[in-house]
C-alpha angles and dihedrals in degrees: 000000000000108000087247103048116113100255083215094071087072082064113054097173092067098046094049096039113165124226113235117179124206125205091226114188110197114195114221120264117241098216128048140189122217119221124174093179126055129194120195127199123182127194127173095276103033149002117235116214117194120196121199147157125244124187122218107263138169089239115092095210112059121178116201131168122245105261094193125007126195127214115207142154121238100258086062098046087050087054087045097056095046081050096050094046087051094052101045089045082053087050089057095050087059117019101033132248121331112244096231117111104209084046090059099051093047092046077055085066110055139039128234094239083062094067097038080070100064101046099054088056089069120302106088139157133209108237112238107262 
């Protein structure tokens, strides 16, 4: 194979993947945690994301333990993120602006169609009824 040949050609089945969507139904959980901080670690196969509970203190360096952590590979976590944009674009239709700066200038950036988009390509989420 010439040095500047693209190692995926050997493979063909990787370079012409099909799409295929499920309709995925996920039953609700009966027990949640709550977590009002997040962590994330990556690593070449999967991203890590650990969930835990901090409690307003006077000190400016709290340490806390991961109450819940999430393995996933890199294709979910991309579908995770477009859900979780949706839906906080969803939150804003009904409930007003989220008070998060950063969130506000990213939400600047995109349009809702955008992301209606993505969803309907595979990652979406039931409504509550």
């Amino acid at each position: 194979m010439p040095d500047n040949e693209d190692p995926l050609l050997k493979y063909p089945q990787y370079v012409e993947a099909k799409r295929v969507n499920y309709n995925v139904k996920i039953e609700p959980t009966e027990t949640y945690i709550y977590s009002n901080v997040a962590g994330l670690s990556i690593s070449p196969w999967d991203f890590r994301i650990h969930f835990a509970e901090v409690q307003p203190t006077s000190n400016t360096e709290v340490k806390t333990k991961t109450v819940v952590g999430i393995v996933m590979p890199p294709e979910h976590a991309a579908g995770l993120a477009l859900l979780l944009l949706a839906q906080l674009t969803n939150y804003e239709l009904q409930f007003g602006p989220i008070r998060n700066p950063e969130w506000a200038r990213l939400r600047s950036d995109f349009k809702p169609e955008d992301l209606n988009a993505a969803t309907d390509e595979g990652f979406k989420s039931e409504p509550k009824s």
